[in-house]
N, C-alpha and C positions, 0 to 999 in steps of 0.2 A: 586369221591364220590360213597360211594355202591347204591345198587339199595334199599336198605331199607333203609338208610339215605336219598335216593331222595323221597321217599315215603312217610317217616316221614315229609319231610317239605312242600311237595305240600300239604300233609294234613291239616299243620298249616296253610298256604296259604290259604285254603279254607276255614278255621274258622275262621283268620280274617278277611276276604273280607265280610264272612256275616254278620259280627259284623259293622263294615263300611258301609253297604248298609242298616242295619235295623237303621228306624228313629228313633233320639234322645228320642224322647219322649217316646219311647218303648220299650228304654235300661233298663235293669234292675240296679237295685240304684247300686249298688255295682261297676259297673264299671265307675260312676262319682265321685267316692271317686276324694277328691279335697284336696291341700294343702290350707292353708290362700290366698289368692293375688288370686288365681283363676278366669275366668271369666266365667259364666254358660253359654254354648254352642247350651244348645239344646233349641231355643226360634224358634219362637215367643210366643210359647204358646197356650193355648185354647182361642177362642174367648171372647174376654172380652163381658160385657152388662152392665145393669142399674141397680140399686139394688133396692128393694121392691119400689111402688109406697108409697104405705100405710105405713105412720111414726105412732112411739110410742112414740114420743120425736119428739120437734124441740126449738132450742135455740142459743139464742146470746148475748152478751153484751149489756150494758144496753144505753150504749153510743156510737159515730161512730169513737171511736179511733182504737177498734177489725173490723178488716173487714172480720170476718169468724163467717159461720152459720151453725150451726151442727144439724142432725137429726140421732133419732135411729129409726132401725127397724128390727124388731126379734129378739126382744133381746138384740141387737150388734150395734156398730155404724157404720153409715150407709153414706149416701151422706153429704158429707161437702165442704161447699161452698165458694170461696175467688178466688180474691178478691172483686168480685161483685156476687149478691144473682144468679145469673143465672148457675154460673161456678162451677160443681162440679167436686169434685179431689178426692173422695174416695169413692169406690162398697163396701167395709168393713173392718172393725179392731176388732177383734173379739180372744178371750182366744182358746187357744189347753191345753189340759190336759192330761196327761200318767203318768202312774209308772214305766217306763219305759222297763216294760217287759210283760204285758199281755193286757193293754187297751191302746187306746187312743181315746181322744173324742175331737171333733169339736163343741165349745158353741153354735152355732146355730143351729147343727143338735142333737146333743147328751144332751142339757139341757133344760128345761121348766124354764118359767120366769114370773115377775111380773115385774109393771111400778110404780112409783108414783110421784107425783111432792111433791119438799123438800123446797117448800119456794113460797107462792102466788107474795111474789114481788121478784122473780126473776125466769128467763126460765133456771132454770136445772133439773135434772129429777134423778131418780133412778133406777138401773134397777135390780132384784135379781135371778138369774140365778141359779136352783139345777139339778144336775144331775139327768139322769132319774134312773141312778144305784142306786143314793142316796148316793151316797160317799161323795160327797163337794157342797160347797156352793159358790158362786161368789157374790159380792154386790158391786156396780159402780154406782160411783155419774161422770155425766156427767154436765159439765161448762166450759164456755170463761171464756178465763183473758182478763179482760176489758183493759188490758194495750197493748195487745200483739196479736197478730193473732197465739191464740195459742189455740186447744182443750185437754183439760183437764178431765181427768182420772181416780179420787182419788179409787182406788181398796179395798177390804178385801177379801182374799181367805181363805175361813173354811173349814178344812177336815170331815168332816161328818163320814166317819169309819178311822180310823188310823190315825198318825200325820203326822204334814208334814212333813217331810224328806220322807215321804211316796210318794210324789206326785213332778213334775215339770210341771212346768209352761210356757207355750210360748206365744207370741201376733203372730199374723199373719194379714199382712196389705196389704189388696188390694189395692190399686192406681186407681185411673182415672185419672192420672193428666191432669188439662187444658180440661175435659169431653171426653177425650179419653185413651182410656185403651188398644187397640193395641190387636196384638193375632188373630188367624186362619190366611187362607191365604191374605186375603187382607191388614190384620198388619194396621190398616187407625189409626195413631195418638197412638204407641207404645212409651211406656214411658222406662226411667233406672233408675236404681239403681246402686250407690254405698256406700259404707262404710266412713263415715267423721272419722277422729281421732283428728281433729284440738282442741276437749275439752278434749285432754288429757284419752277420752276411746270413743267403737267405737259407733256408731250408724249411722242407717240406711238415706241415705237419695235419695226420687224420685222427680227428674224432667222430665219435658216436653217443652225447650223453643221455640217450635214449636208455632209462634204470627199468624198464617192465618189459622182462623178461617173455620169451615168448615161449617158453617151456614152462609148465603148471608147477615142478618142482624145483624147480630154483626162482628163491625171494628175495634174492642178494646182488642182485646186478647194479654196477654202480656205472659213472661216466669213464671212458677210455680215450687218453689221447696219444697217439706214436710221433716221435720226434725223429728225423735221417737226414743223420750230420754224417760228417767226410773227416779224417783229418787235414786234409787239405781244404777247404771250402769248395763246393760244386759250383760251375760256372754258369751253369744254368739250370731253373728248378719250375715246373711246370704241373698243375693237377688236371687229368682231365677224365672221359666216362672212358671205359673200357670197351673197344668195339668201335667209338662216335670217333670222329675226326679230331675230334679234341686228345685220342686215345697218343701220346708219344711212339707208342711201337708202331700203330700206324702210319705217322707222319715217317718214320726212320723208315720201315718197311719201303715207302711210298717214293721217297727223298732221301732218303739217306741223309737225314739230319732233323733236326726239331724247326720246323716251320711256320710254326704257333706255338707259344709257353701264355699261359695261363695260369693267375694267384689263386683262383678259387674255382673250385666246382662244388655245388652244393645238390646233399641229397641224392647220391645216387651208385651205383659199381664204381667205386673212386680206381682212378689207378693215378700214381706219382713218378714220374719220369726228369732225372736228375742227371747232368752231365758230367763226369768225372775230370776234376783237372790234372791230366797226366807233365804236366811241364814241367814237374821234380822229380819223373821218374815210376817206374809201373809197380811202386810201392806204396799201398795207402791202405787205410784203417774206413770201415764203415761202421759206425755204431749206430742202432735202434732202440732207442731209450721208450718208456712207458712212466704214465701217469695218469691220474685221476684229475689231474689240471692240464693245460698246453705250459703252464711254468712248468711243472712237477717233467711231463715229460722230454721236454729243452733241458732245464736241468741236468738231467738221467744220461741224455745223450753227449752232450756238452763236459760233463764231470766226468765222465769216463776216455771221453778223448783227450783232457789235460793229465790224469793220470797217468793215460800211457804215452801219452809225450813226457812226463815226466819224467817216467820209468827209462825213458828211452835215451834222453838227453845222459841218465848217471851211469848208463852203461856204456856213453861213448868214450871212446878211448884216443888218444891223437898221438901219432907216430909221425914226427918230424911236422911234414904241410900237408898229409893228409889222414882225415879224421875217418871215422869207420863204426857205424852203428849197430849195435849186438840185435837186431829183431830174435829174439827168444820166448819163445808161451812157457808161463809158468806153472803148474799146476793150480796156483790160487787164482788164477787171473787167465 
């Protein structure tokens, strides 16, 4: 070997070694470019915590068939509870916005909002989110399915300047699952993520069936799994650490688009970052179904989105060549 061939490769030597030695979380996005099946590596993540004390919303079914109680706060939904009112499984679920080349916005940090309640006999809530740019508008009716341990999501997104093909759409879903959300060094009660395909397309789903409690007086903690289905199915569904380059708001932040999707991140601040498919229109349903299995919570989620497609199809009415769909909340639902 010449002496400038040995030179050229100690060199390379040294520029991987220091790519190797700098922490995951500090890699720049482009070197976690990921195929599909990948697993995100650089966890545990940023220390998870507790989401606002202060609700704008709180709500449940009207009966004790749903065992899940939802609250929002800032805007966004916020701690959700199952399967008993103590045990919460989500810090946030909240809209990301980009054109995929010059903005991207975070609903809680980048929109102002308004509350209202849409029905005195029943606890769902309204929430109307406008960007501060003034581009688009969000409006989200939040409700249980009284049948299902399922929260519910009925969406409308309005572009305020340009149309939509203008804009894409993402959810990003924090986890606490089981009141531990994992992340920094002590990692205490790190949740996973992976990608189901069992319904025929993918969607995200977090457990935690870690049962021993980290509180001396509760002896009842069982496994939790969350299932985040679309009416429309997401185009793209990604897990990754919250904070690591793996993290989706990151990569959008950074890119303004998902630059890495990842099926699994295991053990640690999970975050879920899911692509909305707007191509029939800025009307779509998000359900978050709960279980004590990853069946039980597909299920949850899945059952309540044929319902109200159900629901949806016997309210349409057709007037000559064009049909016209009643979206209506009912008090039960």
């Amino acid at each position: 070997m010449s002496r400038e061939r040995s030179r050229i490769l100690a060199i390379s030597l040294a520029i991987g070694m220091a790519v190797v030695l700098l922490p995951s979380s500090l890699l720049p996005i482009s070197t976690l470019a990921a195929a599909p099946g990948a697993t995100a590596a650089d966890g545990p993540g940023a220390l998870s915590h507790f989401d606002l004390a202060r609700k704008d919303c709180l709500g449940t079914a009207r009966n004790t068939t749903s065992k899940v109680w939802y609250t929002v706060a800032n805007g966004v939904l916020s701690d959700v509870y199952f399967p008993t009112a103590d045990n919460t499984n989500v810090e946030t679920l909240q809209f990301v916005v980009t054109d995929g080349k010059t903005f991207t916005d975070l609903q809680s940090r980048d929109t102002t909002y308004t509350v209202q309640s849409l029905d005195a006999r029943s606890l769902d809530c309204r929430t109307t989110s406008t960007a501060k740019s003034g581009r688009y508008q969000i409006v989200t009716d939040y409700l249980t399915d009284p049948s299902r341990n399922t929260v519910v999501m009925r969406t409308k997104f309005t572009p305020l300047i340009g149309d939509l093909a203008t804009y894409n759409l993402y959810v990003r879903y924090d986890p606490s699952i089981n009141g531990n959300g994992g992340g920094g060094a002590g990692n205490g009660g790190g949740d996973t993520g992976i990608v189901d395909t069992s319904t025929g397309h993918a969607l995200p789903v977090a457990f935690d069936t870690n049962t021993a409690s980290q509180a001396s007086n509760r002896t009842y903690a069982t496994p939790v799994f969350s299932a985040l289905d679309a009416s429309t199915p997401f185009t793209q569904v990604s897990n990754g650490f919250a904070g690591a380059a793996s993290d989706g708001l990151r990569q959008l932040d950074g890119a303004h688009s998902l630059t890495a999707t990842f099926a699994n991140a295991t053990n640690g601040n999970l975050v879920q970052t899911t692509a909305v498919n707007l191509s029939r229109g800025g009307n779509f349903t998000i359900a978050l179904g709960f279980g004590t299995t990853q069946a039980d919570a597909t299920a949850a989620a899945e059952g309540t989105l044929s319902t109200i497609s159900t629901s949806s199809r016997r309210r349409t009415t057709t007037h000559g060549t064009s049909t016209t769909t009643r979206w209506r909340l009912r008090p039960t639902m």
